[in-house]
C-alpha positions as CSV (number, residue, x, y, z in Angstrom):
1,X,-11.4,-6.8,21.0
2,X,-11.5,-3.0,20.1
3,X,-8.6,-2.3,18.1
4,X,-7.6,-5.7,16.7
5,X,-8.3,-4.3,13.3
6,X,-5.9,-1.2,13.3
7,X,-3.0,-3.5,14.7
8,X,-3.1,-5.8,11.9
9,X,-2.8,-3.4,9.2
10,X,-0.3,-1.5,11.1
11,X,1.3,-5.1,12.1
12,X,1.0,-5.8,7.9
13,X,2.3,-2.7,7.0
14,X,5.4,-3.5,9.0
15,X,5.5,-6.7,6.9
16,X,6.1,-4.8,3.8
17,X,8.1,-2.3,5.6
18,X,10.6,-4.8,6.4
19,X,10.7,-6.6,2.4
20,X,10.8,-2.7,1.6
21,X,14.0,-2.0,3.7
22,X,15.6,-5.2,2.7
23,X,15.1,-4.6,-1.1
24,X,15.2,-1.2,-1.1
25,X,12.1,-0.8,-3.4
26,X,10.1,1.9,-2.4
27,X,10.3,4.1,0.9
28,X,13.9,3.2,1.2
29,X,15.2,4.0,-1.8
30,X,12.8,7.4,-2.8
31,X,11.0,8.5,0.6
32,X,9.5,11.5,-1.2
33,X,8.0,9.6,-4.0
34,X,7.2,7.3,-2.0
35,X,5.2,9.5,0.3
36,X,3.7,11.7,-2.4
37,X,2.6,8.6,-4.4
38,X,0.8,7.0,-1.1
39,X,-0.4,10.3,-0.2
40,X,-2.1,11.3,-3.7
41,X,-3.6,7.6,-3.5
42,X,-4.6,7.8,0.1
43,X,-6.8,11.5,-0.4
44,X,-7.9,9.2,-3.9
45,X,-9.6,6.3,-2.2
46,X,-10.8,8.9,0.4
47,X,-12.9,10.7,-2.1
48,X,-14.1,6.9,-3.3
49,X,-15.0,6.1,0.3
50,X,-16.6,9.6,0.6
51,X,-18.5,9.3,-2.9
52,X,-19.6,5.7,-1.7
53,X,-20.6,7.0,2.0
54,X,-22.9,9.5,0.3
55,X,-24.3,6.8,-2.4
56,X,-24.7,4.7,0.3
57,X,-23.1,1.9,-1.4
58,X,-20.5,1.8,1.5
59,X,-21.6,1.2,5.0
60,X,-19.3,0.3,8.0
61,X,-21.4,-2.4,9.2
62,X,-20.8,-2.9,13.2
63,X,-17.5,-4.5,14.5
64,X,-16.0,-5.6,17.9
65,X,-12.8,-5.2,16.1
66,X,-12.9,-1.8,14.9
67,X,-11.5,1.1,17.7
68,X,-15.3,2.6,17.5
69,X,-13.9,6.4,16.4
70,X,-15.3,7.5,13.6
71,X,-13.7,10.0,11.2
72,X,-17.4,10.7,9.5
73,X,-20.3,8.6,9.4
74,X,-19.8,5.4,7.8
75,X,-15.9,6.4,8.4
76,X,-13.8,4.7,10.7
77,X,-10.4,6.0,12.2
78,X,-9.1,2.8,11.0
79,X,-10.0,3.5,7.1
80,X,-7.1,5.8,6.1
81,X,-4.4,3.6,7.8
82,X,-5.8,0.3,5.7
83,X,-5.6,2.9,2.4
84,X,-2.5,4.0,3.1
85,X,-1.3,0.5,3.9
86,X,-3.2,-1.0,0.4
87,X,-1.4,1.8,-1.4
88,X,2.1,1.2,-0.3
89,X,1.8,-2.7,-0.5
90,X,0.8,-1.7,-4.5
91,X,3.7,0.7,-4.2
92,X,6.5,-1.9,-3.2
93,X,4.8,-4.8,-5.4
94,X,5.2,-2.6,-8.4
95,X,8.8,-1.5,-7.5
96,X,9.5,-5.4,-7.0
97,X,7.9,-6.2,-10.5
98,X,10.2,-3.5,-12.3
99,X,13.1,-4.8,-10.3
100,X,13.2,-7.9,-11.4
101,X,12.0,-7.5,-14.9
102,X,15.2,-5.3,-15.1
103,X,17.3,-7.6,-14.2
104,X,15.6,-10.5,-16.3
105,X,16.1,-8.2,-19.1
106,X,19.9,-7.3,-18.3
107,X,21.0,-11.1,-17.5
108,X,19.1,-11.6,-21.0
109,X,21.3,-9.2,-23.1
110,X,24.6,-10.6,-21.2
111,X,23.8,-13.3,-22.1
112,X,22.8,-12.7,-25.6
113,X,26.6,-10.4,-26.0
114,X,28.2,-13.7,-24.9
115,X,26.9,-16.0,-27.2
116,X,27.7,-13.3,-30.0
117,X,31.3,-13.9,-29.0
């Protein structure tokens, strides 16, 4: 089924999307950040695939599932959509990390200023 493979990560990506809009961790609460930090990352893991591709250490292999457009050889269309995707899942699971260690850290000095008391 040509395709199957782009619509889960953009079906995934959705996923976060969603925690991301609820919590406000990443995109929703500093787009430009946001897209400058999945950006840089994206053009990153490009120049890894690319490096790789060369090396040969990365081929495609031969999928049902893929949409059969390649960007380069060994490069599928679908490649920068699953970087971007990996890159902001890392981006909101980092922003939810410092979240709540912040708030660990606050309810802990609360509750250390009450017991002072």
């Amino acid at each position: 089924m040509p395709g199957l493979y782009l619509l889960a990560i953009l079906v995934s990506a959705a996923g976060i999307a969603v925690i991301d809009a609820r919590w406000r961790l990443a995109a929703f609460a500093a787009p430009v950040r946001t897209l400058a930090a999945v950006g840089i990352g994206v053009m990153f893991f490009l120049a890894w695939d690319a490096v790789g591709i060369l090396t040969r250490a990365f081929i495609k292999g031969d999928s049902g599932l893929f949409i059969g457009i390649d960007l380069a050889p060994e490069l599928p269309l679908e490649e920068p959509f699953f970087l971007a995707f990996l890159c902001y899942l890392g981006l909101v699971i980092y922003a939810g990390a410092l979240r709540y260690i912040d708030s660990r850290a606050a309810r802990s000095s609360a509750g250390g200023a009450v017991s002072e008391q």
